[in-house]
C-alpha positions as CSV (number, residue, x, y, z in Angstrom):
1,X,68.5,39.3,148.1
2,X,68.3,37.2,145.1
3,X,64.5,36.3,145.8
4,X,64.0,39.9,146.0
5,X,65.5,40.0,142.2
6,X,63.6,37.6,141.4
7,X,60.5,38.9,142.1
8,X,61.5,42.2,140.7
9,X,62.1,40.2,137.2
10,X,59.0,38.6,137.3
11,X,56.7,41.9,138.0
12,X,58.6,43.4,135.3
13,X,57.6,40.7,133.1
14,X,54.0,40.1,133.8
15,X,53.5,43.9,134.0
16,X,54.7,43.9,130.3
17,X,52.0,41.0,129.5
18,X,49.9,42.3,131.3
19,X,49.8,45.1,128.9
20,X,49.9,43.5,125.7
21,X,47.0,41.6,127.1
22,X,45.6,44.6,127.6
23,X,46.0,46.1,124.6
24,X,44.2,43.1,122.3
25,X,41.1,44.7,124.3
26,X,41.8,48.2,123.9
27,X,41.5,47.6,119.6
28,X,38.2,46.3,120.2
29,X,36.4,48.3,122.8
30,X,33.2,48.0,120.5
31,X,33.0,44.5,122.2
32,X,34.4,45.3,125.6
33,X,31.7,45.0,128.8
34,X,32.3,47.6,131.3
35,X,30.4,48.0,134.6
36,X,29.8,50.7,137.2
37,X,31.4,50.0,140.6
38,X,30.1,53.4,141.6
39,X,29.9,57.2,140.5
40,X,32.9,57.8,138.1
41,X,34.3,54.5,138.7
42,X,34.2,51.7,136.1
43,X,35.5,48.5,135.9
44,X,35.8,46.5,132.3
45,X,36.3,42.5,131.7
46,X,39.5,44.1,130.5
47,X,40.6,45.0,134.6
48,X,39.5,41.6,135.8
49,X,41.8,39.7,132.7
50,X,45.0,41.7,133.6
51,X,44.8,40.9,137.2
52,X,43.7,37.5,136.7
53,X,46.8,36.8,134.5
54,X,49.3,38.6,137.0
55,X,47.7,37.0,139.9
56,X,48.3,33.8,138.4
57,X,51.9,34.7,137.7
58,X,52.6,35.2,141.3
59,X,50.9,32.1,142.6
60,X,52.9,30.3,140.2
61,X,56.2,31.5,140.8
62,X,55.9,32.7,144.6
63,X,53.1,30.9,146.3
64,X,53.4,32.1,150.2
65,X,53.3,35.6,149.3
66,X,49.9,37.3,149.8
67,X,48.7,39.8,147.2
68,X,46.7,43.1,147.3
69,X,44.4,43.7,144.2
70,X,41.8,46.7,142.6
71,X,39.4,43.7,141.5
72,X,39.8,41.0,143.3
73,X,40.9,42.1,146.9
74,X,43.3,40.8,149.7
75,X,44.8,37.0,149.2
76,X,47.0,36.3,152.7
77,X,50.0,34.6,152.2
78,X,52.2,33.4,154.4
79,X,56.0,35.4,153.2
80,X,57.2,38.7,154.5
81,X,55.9,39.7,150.6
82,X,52.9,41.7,149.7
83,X,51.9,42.0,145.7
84,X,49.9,45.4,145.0
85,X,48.5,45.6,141.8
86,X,46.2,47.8,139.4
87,X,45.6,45.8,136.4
88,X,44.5,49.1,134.4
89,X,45.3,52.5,136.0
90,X,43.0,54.9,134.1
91,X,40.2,52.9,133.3
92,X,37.9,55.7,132.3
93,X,40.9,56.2,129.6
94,X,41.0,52.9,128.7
95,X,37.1,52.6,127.8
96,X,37.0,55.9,126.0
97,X,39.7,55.0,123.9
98,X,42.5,57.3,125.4
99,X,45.9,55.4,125.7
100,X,46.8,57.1,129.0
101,X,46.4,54.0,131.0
102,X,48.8,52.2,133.0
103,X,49.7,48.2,134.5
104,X,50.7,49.3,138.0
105,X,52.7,47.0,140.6
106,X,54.5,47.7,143.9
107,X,56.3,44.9,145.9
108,X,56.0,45.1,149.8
109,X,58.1,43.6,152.0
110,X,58.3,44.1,155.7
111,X,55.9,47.4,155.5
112,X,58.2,48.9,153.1
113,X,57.5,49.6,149.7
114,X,60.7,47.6,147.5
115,X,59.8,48.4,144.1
116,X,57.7,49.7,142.1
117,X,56.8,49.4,138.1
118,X,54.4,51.8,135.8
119,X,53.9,50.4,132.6
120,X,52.7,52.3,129.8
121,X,51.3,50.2,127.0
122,X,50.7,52.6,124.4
123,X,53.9,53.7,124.6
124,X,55.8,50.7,125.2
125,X,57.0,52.5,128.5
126,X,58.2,50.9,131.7
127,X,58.8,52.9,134.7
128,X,60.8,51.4,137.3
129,X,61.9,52.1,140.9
130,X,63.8,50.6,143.5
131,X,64.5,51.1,147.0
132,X,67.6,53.1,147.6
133,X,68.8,51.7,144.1
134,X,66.9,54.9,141.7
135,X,64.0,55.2,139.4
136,X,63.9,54.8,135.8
137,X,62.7,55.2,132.4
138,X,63.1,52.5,130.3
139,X,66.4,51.8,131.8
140,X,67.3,55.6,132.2
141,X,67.7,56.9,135.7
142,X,64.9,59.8,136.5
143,X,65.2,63.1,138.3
144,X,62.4,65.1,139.4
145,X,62.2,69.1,138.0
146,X,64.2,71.5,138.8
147,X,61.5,73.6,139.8
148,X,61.8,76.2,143.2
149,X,58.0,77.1,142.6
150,X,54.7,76.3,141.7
151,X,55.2,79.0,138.7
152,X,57.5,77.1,136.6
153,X,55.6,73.8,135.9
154,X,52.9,72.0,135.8
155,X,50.7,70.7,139.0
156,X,48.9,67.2,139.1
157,X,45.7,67.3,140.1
158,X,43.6,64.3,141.1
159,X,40.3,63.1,142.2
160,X,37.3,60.9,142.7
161,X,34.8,59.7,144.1
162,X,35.9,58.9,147.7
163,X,37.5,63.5,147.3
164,X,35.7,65.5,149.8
165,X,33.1,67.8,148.3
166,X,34.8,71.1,146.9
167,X,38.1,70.0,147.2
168,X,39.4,69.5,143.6
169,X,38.0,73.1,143.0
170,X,39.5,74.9,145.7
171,X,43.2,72.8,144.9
172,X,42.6,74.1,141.6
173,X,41.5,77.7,141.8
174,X,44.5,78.0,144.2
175,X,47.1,76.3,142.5
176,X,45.8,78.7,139.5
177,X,46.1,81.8,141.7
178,X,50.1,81.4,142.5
179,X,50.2,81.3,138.9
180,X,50.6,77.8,137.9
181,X,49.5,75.4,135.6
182,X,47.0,72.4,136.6
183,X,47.1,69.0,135.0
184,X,44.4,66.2,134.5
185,X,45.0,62.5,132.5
186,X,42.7,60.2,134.7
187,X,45.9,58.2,135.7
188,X,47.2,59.3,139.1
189,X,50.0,56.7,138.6
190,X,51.1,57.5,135.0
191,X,50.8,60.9,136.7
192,X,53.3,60.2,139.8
193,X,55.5,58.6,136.7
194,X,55.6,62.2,135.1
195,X,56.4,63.6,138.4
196,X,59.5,61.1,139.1
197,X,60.5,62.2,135.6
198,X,60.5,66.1,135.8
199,X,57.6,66.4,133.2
200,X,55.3,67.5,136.2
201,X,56.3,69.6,139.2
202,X,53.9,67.9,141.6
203,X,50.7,65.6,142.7
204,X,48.1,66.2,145.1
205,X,44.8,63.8,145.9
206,X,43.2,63.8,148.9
207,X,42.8,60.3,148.6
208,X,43.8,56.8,146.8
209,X,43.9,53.7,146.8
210,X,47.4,51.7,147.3
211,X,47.4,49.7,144.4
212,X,47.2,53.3,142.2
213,X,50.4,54.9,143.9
214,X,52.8,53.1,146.0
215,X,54.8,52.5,143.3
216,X,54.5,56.0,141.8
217,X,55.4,57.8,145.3
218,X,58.2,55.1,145.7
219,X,59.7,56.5,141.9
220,X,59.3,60.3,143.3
221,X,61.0,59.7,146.2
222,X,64.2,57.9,144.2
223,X,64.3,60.6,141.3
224,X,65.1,62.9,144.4
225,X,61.5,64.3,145.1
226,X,59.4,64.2,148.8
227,X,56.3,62.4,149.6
228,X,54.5,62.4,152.4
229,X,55.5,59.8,155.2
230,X,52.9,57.4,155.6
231,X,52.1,54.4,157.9
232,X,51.9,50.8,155.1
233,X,49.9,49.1,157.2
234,X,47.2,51.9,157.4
235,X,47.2,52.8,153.6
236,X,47.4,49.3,152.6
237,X,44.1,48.9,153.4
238,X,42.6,52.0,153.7
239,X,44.4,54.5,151.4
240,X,45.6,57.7,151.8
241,X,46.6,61.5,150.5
242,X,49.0,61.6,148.2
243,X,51.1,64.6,148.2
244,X,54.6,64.2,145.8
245,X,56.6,66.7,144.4
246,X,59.9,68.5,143.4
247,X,61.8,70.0,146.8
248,X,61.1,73.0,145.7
249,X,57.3,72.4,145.3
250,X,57.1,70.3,147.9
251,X,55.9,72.6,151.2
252,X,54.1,74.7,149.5
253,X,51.6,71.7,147.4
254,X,51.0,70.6,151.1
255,X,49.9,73.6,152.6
256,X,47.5,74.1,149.4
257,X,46.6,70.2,149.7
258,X,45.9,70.9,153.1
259,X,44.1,73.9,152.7
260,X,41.6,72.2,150.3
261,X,40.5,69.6,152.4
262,X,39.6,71.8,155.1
């Protein structure tokens, strides 16, 4: 549908100002304010700009959809179109002065995720996804690993504070007994990015938020990887676990996933 393109363009587009926006605050973090939403979870003017100026965006362009933000929360609208958005994935990067940080936005429509795009500022990277159409790389179609096993790659791990207690260090010592490889960056959708692009075998959170990986799960799933299957209007809200992987991975990260969270 051409207002489906249409929105697709303009995500693109604001994801990639949205960035550079970003990135005038990241070269002068000396002056940044940053506040504490809670244990391990920080929220800088920087956050609150970047959704600000995408919001905007949409209510310009597409007034009667409704939009789902980190900062600012749930605006209704009045189209079959839901906006989800995380103006900086990866905060706790992003004030420390680590470029692993992200501009994340998935478009809903109907309950079903449509697309989905990662940006990567530092980088100049834009991950993209599409239902039923692929997942890309700055234009370059993505397949996930190869990988039959957890022993030939490298496993995602996230957490925070809403993780049960002891489950990142049971995921962990597990995933380290079958003999693989954990990985941190503070980003779990720059991470689902890596996974859609075979640089990581798999992720596994007990829980996030919607606006850090519907798009990431939607890119796993189109480079030829699982996810879980998952009710929208539940993890909309709410959130969920986030379990993605290569096929081969796959069972096996949900058994461990499982196993974790008691």
């Amino acid at each position: 549908m051409l207002s489906q393109h249409e929105r697709c363009q303009l995500a693109e587009r604001l994801a990639r100002e949205a960035g550079a926006l970003g990135l005038g605050y990241f070269s002068d973090l000396e002056t940044l304010q940053v506040d504490r939403k809670g244990h391990q979870d920080l929220v800088s003017e920087a956050d609150r700009a970047l959704e600000q100026h995408i919001r905007s965006g949409i209510e310009a362009a597409f007034p009667q959809d409704a939009i789902l933000g980190e900062e600012d929360g749930f605006a209704e609208g009045k189209s079959e179109y839901v906006w989800v958005i995380d103006p900086i994935d990866g905060t706790a990067n992003f004030v420390s002065g680590i470029p692993a940080w992200t501009v994340v936005i998935a478009l809903v429509e109907n309950s079903r995720v449509m697309a989905g795009f990662i940006y990567e500022p530092a980088m100049d990277i834009m991950y993209t996804a599409y239902d039923g159409e692929g997942a890309f790389r700055n234009s370059l179609r993505m397949s996930v690993a190869a990988s039959a096993d957890i022993m030939t790659g490298s496993i995602a791990v996230g957490f925070s504070n809403r993780s049960k207690q002891g489950f990142i260090e049971t995921l962990v010592a597990s995933v380290v007994a079958e003999g693989g490889v954990f990985f941190r960056n503070a980003s779990g959708a720059l991470s689902l990015a890596y996974v859609a692009d075979g640089r990581l075998i798999g992720y596994s959170e007990d829980h996030m938020n919607a606006w850090d990986y519907l798009a990431g799960q939607l890119m796993v799933r189109e480079a030829g990887g699982c996810v879980e299957t998952q009710d929208l209007e539940t993890v909309l809200p709410h959130g969920g676990r986030v379990v993605a992987a290569a096929p081969g991975v796959f069972e096996r990260l949900v058994m461990l996933t499982e196993h974790a969270m008691g």
